[in-house]
N, C-alpha and C positions, 0 to 999 in steps of 0.2 A: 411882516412876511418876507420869507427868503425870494431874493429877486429868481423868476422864471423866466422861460420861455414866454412872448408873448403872441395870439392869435388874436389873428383881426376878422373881424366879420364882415362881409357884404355889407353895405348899406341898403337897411328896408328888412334886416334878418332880427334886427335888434330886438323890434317889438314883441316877440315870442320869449325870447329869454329875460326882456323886462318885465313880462306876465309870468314868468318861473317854469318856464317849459326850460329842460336839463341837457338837450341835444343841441349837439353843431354836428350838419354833415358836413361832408369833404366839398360839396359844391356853394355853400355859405361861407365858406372861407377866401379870405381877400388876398390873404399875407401871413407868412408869419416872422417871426424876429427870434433869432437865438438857434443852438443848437438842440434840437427835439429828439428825445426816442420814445419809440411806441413805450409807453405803460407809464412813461413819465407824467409827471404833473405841470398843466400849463394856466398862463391866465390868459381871460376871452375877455378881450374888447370890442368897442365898437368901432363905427368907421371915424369918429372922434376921439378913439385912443379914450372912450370912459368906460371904467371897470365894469365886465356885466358878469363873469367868473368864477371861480380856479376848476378845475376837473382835471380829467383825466384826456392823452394822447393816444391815437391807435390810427395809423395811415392805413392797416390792414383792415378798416371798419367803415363800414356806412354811416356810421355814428364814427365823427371823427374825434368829437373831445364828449365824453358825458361828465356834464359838471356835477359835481358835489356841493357845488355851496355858491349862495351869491352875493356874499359876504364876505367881505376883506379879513377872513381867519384861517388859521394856519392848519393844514389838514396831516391830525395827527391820529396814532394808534387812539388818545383818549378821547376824539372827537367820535368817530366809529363806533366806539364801542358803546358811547353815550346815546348812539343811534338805535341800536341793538336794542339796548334797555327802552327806550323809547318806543320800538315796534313792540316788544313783549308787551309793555304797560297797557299799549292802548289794544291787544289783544286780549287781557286780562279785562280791562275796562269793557270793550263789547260783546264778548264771546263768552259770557257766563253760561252757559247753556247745559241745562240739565240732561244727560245721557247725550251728549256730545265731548270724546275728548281729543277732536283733531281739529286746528287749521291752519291757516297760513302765518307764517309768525311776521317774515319777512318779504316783502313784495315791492321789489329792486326799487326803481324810483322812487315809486311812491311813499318809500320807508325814506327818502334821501339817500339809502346804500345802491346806487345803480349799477344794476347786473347782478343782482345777490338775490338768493331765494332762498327761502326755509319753511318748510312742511313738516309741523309736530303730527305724528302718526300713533296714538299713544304715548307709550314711552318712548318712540326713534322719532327724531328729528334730523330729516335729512335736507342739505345744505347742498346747494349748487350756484358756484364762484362763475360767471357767463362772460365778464366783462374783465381784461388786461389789466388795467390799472388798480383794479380790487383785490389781486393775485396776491400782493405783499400783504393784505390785510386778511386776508384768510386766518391764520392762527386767532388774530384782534378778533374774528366776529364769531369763532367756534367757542372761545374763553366765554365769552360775554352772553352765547346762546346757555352753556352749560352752566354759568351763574346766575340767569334770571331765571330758566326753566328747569334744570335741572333733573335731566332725561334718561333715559338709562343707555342709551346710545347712540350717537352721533355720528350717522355715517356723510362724508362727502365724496358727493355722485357728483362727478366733474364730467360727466358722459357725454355730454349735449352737443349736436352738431354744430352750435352756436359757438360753443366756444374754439372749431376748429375755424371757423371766420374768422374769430377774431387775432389767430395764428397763435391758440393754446393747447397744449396737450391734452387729451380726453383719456380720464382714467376714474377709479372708482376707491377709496379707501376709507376704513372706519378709522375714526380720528377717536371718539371713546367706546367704551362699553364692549359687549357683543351684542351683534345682529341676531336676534330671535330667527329660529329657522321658522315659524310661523307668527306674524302679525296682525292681528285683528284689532279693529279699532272700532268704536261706536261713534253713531252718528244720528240722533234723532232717535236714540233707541235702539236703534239698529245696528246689528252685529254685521262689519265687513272684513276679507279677509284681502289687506295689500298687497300687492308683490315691488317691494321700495326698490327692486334690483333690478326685475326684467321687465315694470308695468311701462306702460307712458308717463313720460313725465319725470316728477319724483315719485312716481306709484299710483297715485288717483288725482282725480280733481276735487278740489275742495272749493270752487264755486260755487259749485250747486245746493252746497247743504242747504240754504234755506228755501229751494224750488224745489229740493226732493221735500222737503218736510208740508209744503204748497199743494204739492196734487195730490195730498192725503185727497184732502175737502170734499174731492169729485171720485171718489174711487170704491167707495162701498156699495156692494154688491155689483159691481161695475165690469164688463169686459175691458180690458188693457191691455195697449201695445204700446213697448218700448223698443223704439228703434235706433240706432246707436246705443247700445246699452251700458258697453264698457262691460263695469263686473256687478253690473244690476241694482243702480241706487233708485232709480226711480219705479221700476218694479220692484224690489224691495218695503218701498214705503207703500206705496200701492196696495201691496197685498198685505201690510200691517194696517192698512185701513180698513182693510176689508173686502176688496175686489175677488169676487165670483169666480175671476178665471183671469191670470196674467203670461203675458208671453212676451220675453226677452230676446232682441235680434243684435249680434253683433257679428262680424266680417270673422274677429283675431277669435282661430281656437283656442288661445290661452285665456282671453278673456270669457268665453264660453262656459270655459270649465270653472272659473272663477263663479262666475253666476250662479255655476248648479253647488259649486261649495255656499257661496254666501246663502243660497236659497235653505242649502241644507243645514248650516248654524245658526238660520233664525226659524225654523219647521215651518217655512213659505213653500207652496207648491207652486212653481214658476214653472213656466216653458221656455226653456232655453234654448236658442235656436242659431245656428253658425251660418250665416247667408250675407251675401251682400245685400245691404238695404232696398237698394233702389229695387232689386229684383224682386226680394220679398215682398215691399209695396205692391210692386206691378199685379204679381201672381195671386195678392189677395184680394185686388180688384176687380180680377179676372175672375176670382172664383166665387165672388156675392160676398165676403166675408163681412162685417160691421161689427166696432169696435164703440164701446162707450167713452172710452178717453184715449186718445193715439200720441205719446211723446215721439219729439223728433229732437240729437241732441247731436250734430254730426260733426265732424270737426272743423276745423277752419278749412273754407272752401277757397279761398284765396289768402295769402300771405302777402301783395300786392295791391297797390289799386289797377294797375295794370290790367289783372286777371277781376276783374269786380260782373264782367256782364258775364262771363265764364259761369261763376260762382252766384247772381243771380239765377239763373240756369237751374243750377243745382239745387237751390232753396223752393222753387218753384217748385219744381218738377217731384221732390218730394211731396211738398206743401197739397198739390193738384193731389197727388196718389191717396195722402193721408185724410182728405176733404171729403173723399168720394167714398173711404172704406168710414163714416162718420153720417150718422141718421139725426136727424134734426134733435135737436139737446145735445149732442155732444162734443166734448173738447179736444182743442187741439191745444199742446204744448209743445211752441216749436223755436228753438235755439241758433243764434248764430255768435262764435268766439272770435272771430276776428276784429280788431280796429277799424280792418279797412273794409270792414262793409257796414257802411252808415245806418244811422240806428234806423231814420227816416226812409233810407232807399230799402230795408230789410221789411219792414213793415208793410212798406208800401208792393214791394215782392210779392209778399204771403198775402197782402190784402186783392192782390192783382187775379190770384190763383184763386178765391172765391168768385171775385167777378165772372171769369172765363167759365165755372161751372153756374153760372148766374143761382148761386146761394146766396142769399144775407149772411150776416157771422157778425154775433157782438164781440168787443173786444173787453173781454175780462178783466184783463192790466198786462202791464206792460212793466217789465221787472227787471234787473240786474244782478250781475255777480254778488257774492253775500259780500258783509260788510267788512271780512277781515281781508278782501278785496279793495282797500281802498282807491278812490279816486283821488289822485293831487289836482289842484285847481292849477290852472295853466300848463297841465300834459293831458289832454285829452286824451292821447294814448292809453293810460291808463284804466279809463272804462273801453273796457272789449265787449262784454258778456251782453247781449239782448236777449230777452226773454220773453215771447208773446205768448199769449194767453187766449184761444179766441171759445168762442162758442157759435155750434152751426145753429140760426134760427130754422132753417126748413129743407 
C-alpha cells in the first residue's frame, strides 16, 4: 500500500472499529502524522500504532475519517466497483419479488460504499454521492450501477443538505438516459407515481415495502387512517385489501396531490387530506371518530440524541391520540426512523401511552426496515427503522 497520511485514535475508541463499525469522529482522534486534505485517503491506527483502517478524511465532518476497508488493500476504481456488483447481487438475491420493481440497490455503509446511495425506481436509478471522499469515485459507481442493472436512466441527485456539511456542491444531473416526465413504479402490486426530483429523499421510501404489503392482513373491510402518509403507500395497500373506507393525512400539498394521483392509478377510493398530523389526531378525538387500523409513519423526530426526550414527546403524544381514536380489536401501526431513538426507549414510549389511557394492547410484532435495508454487524447505525405493531385488547 502507498504510504498515507496516518490517524491515531483515542485509546478505548479502538474496540468499535475492531467490531467493524466504519466511523472516526473528530473527538476520537489523538493525533495525526502527515500532511492531510479533506477527501484524501488516510490510515486509522490505534493508540499502539496497529492498523485498524484506510478511509476516507474530512475536517469539515462529524464523521472525520469514514473507512472503507479494514484491511491492508489498496483502495482502487476496481475495488468500488466490485462493491457495486456486490450490492446488486445480493439485491437480486433477496428482492425477487413479484409485482415489486424498486429498491434500494445501494445503502452507504452497509454496502462498504460509505456515503453512497442508490434507489432503482423502475427503470431510473437515482444515485446520491453524500460523503467527500467518494466524490472521485462517482463515474466508478455510475459505470458499475448501469452494468449490473442496466436502467434506462440514471439521474445523480447530489441535492442533500448533507452534502453541504460535508463542504460539497449540491446540484442535480442525469449522468444517462432521459428522465421520464412521469414515473410510476410498482410495489406489492401497486401502482405509484414518484417525483425522483422534487419528493424527499431520492423520491419515496423504500423501507417500508414489506410493512406496507403487512397491514394488508388487518384491513378488509376495515376503517383506516394513515397518518404521515407521504404519497399513500400504506393506504394504498389498505384499500387493495379491502378496507371499507380509507383516509390519508399528510402536512406537504405536493404530497397530497400525490395520493389522489396514486389513489387514482390504482381505482382506490382514498381520502386525501392536507393537515398537520398532530392536529388531525386531536380533532378526531374531539369529534368520537374510531378507526379500525390507525398507521402513524412520521419522520424522524430527532436527528440527535440530544433532542431524544423532545422526540419521546412527540411519539407519545401521537401514539395517546391514535389509542383513543381505536375500539377494542384494533391496531395500531406506529413507526419511528431515527437511530437515535432506541428501539427499547420507542417501545417503551408507545407502550407508556396505553398505560396512561389504562388500555391493555397486545403487541403483534415488532418489525424493521425491509431487507434491501441491510444491517452491517458492528454499525448499529444502520438499523434505524422500528416498527410496532400493537392491538387494543379493551
Amino acid at each position: 500500500m502507498e504510504n498515507l497520511p496516518i490517524v491515531h485514535v483515542v485509546n478505548g475508541r479502538q474496540k468499535k472499529l475492531l467490531q467493524g463499525h466504519p466511523w472516526v469522529y473528530g473527538n476520537e482522534i489523538e493525533r495525526v502524522e502527515g500532511e492531510i486534505e479533506d477527501g484524501g485517503l488516510v490510515t486509522v491506527v490505534d493508540f499502539r500504532g496497529r492498523y485498524m483502517g484506510t478511509g476516507f478524511y474530512n475536517s469539515k465532518s462529524l464523521i472525520t475519517v469514514r473507512l472503507l476497508t479494514h484491511r491492508q488493500e489498496e483502495i482502487t476504481d476496481e475495488l468500488i466497483a466490485s462493491r457495486v456488483k456486490a450490492a446488486c447481487d445480493y439485491r437480486r438475491f433477496v428482492m425477487n419479488r413479484p409485482g415489486t420493481d424498486s429498491c434500494r440497490l445501494i445503502y452507504g455503509e452497509a454496502d462498504r460504499l460509505p456515503g453512497v446511495i442508490a434507489d432503482r425506481f423502475g427503470g431510473v436509478i437515482v444515485l446520491q454521492v453524500l460523503a467527500l471522499g467518494m466524490e472521485r469515485f462517482t463515474q466508478t459507481i455510475a459505470d458499475a450501477l448501469l452494468a449490473c442493472e442496466k436502467p434506462d436512466c440514471l439521474l445523480l441527485q447530489n441535492d442533500d443538505a448533507i452534502r453541504r456539511k460535508e463542504g460539497m456542491e449540491c446540484f442535480t444531473r442525469v449522468l444517462y438516459g432521459t428522465l421520464p416526465e412521469e414515473n410510476i413504479i410498482h410495489e406489492n402490486g401497486v401502482k405509484l407515481a414518484v417525483d425522483v426530483l422534487g419528493g424527499q429523499k431520492t423520491g419515496y421510501f423504500l423501507d417500508q415495502k414489506d410493512n406496507h404489503l403487512f397491514v394488508r392482513q388487518f384491513c378488509k373491510d376495515a376503517r383506516v387512517l394513515d397518518c404521515f402518509s407521504y404519497i399513500g403507500a400504506f393506504a394504498l395497500n389498505a384499500a387493495a385489501a379491502g378496507a371499507k373506507e380509507v383516509t390519508a393525512v399528510d402536512i406537504s400539498e405536493a404530497a397530497v396531490q400525490l395520493i389522489e394521483k396514486n389513489a387514482a392509478l390504482n381505482g382506490a377510493d382514498i381520502t386525501a387530506v392536507c393537515a398537520n398530523c398532530f392536529d388531525f389526531l386531536r380533532a378526531q378525538v374531539k369529534a368520537g371518530e374510531k378507526y379500525d387500523v390507525v398507521v402513524l409513519d412520521p419522520p424522524a423526530f430527532t436527528k440527535a440524541h440530544a433532542n431524544m426526550a423532545s422526540a419521546c414527546r412527540g411519539y407519545k403524544e401521537i401514539a395517546l391520540s391514535a389509542m383513543r381514536l381505536l375500539p377494542a380489536g384494533g391496531v395500531l401501526a406506529t413507526h419511528s426512523c431515527s437511530y437515535h431513538m432506541p428501539e427499547e426507549v420507542f417501545v417503551n414510549t408507545v407502550l407508556s401511552a396505553a398505560q396512561d389511557l389504562h388500555r391493555q394492547v397486545r403487541v403483534i410484532t415488532l418489525r424493521r426496515q425491509d431487507i434491501d435495508h441491510p444491517v452491517l454487524a458492528g454499525y448499529p447505525e444502520s438499523h434505524y427503522l422500528k416498527s410496532l405493531w400493537l392491538q387494543m385488547l379493551d
